[in-house]
N, C-alpha and C positions, 0 to 999 in steps of 0.2 A: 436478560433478554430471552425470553423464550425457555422453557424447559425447567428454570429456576434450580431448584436442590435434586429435584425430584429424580429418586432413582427408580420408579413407576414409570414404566414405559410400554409402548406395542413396539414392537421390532418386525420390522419389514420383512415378508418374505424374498421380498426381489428387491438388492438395492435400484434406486429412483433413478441413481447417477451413475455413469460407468466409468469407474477407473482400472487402468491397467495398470494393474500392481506388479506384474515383471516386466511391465518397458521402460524403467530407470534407463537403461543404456540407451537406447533409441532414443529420449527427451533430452539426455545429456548432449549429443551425438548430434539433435537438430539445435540445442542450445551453442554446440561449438560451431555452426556453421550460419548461423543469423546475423546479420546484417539488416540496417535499416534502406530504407526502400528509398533514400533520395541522398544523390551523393552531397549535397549542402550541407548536411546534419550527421556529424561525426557521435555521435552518439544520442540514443533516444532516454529522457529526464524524466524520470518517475519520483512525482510529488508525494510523498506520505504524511495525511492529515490525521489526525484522532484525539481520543481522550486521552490525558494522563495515565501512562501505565499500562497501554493496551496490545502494546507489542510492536511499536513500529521498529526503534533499533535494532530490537530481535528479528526482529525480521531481514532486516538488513543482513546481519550478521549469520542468520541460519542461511540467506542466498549465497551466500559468501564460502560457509562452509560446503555449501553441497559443489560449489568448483572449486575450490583447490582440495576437495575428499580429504576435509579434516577439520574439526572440529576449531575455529577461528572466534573471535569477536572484535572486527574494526569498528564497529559504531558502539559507543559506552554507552549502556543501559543500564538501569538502576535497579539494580536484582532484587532488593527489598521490593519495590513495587511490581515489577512481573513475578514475582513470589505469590503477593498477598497483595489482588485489587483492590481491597480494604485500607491497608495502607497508603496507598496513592490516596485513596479518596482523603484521609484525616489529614495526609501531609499539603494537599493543596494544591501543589508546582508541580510542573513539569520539570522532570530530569532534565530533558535537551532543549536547552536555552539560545543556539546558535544556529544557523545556516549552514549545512556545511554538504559536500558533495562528496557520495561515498563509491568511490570506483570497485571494483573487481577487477583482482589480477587475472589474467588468461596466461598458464603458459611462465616465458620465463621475464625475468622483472624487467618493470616498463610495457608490456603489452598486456591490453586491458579486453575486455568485456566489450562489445560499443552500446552500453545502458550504464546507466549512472542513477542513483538513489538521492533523493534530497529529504531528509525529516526536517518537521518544524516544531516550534512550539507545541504541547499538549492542548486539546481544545479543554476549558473547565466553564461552569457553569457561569460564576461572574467573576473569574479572569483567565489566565491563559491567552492564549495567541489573538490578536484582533484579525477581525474580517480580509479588511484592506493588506493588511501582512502576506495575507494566503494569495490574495490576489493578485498582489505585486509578485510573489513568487510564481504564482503561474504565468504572469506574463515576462517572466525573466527579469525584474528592476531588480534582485538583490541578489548581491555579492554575498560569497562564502566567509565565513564567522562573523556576519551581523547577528547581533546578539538582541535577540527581540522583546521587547518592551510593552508589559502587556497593556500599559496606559496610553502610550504615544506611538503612530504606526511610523513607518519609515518615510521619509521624503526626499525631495531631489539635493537639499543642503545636507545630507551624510554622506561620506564618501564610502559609504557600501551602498548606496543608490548607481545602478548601473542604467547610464544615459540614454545609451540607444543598444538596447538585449538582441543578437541574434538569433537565428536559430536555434542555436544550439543550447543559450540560456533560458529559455521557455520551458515552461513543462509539456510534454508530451499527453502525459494523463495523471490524471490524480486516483489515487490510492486510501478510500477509508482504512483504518484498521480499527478493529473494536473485537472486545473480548466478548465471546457470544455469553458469556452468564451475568452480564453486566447490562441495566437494563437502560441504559442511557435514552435511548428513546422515549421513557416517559419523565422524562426532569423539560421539560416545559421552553426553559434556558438553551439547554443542550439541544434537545430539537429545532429550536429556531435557529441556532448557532449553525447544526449540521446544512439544514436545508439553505439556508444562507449563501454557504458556502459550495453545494451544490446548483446553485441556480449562478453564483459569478462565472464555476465552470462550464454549465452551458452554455451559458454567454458567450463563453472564448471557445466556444465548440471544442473543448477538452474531452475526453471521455475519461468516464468514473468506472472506479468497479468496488468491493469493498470485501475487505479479509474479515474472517471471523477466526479469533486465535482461541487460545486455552479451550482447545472443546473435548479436552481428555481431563477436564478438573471439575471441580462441581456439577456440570450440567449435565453430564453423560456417562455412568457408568462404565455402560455398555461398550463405549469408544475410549474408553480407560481402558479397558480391560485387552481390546484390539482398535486400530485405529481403522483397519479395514472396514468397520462396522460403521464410518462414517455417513454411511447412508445407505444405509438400514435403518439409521436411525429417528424414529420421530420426536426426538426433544432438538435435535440439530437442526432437522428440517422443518420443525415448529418454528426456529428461532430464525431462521434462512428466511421465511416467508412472512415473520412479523417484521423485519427487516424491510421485508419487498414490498407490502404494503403501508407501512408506516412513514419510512423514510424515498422509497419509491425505487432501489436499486430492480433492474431485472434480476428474476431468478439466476438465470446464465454466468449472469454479474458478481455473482458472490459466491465468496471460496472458503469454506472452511475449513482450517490446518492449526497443527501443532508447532509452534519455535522452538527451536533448542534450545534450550535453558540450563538443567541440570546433567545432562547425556555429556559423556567423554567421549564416545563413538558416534557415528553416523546410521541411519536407520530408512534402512528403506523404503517404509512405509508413511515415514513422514517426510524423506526426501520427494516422494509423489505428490503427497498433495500440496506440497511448496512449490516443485516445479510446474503443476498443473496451474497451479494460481499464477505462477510468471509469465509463462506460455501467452495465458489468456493478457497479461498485461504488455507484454512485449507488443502480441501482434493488432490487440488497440490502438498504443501507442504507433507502430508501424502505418498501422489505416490514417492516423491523421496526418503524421508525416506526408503518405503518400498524396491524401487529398488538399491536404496545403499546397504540394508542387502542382497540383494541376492545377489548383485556384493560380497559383503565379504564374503558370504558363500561360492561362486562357489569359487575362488580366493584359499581359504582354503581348498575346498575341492579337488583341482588340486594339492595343494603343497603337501597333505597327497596321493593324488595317487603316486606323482613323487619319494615319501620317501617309 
């Protein structure tokens, strides 16, 4: 997607996007004092959709390591495939085959984060996760380790069909993730799949945003060689904008970042652009929160005028 091999590039005088790369602390610091904006919703549910192999568990797992400042992996991801996208593609399947809810410890054990991560099936061309799966999960019908079936979607006769989802099991926002050198948007399948599943989520007045991972391996020297150069760079910001008008994210909307993978220490240059991309997904999720409670207030407070 964008940029391809090509280590031909212009390099921006003035990065386009401003990140502060020594307020680590300061992001961490608003990270420990967030809260969601409506007391009914004990934690806000971040759905992560994508390809096979494009980094959602890692991702999980590099949020995980930037609060407890150390090097962690609670969600199993399939190192052969975020290794070598190649491989994902010839092996077919998605590594995480189940539902499952990934907390963050905060602090000492037993007190959590109040954000929760849910991966699902890998999207693939013609198999991989069905439509309806994504969309029962964003409206909260499935239960943790339903093991998703890429023929048959879930219904009310499985007992990981959850009857009546509250709040709290709804998704907040959903989460592309997709590897920025992977050109998914021109596979026909893939893009009817993606949009698909973006228009269920307008539907439920979700909001979307979408990561762009591996942007220090093939597509960008430049941001190999420093990640500060994230934007400076126009093969990123090539691939940022084929994104935005192809699949339709706002610019604003898309984040591109490094997951930990191979590193045994933590890094502060990709702890920014990880916690930058969270920031922005926290406080979406937080706005819908917030405008769900007012839709139920007014809602209630029209049935009590009409009585």
């Amino acid at each position: 997607m964008g940029g391809g091999g090509s280590t031909e590039q212009t390099v921006l005088q003035t990065p386009w996007r401003t990140v502060h790369w020594g307020k680590k602390k300061d992001e961490l610091e608003w990270l420990e004092s967030f809260r969601p904006q409506s007391d009914n919703v004990k934690h806000l549910r971040v759905l992560l959709c994508g390809p096979a192999g494009s980094g959602k568990s890692s991702f999980i797992n590099s949020v995980d390591s930037i609060c407890q400042k150390r090097i962690t992996g609670p969600a199993d991801a399939n190192n052969a495939q975020e290794a070598d996208p190649e491989l994902a593609k010839t092996a077919g399947h998605s590594y995480t085959l189940k539902y499952k809810t990934h907390r963050i410890q905060k602090g000492k054990s037993g007190q959590y984060y109040p954000f929760v991560f849910n991966d699902v099936m890998g999207l693939e061309p013609t198999n991989g996760i069905l439509l309806e799966d994504i969309t029962l999960a964003m409206k909260g019908y499935v239960k943790d380790n339903y093991k998703f079936d890429p023929k048959t979607p879930l219904d009310d006769s499985n007992d990981c069909y959850i009857n009546n989802p509250t709040s709290n099991d709804k998704a907040h926002i959903l989460v592309f993730v997709l590897a920025v050198d992977i050109n998914h948007v021109a596979d026909p399948l893939m893009f009817k799949k993606m949009t698909e599943i973006r228009l269920a989520a307008r539907d439920l007045d979700i909001p979307q945003i979408a990561i762009l991972t591996k942007i220090d391996e093939k597509s960008c020297d430049l941001v190999k060689k420093d990640l500060k150069n994230v934007y400076s760079s126009t093969n990123i910001k090539n691939a940022m904008e084929k994104l935005s008008n192809t699949v339709g994210f706002p610019l604003n909307c898309i984040f591109p970042l490094k997951n930990y993978h191979g590193e045994i220490e933590l890094n502060d240059e990709m702890d920014m652009l990880i916690l930058s991309a969270l920031r922005k997904i926290l406080d979406l999720a937080n706005d819908r929160v917030n405008a769900s409670g007012v839709a139920v207030a007014n809602q209630t407070a029209n049935n009590v005028n009409r009585t």
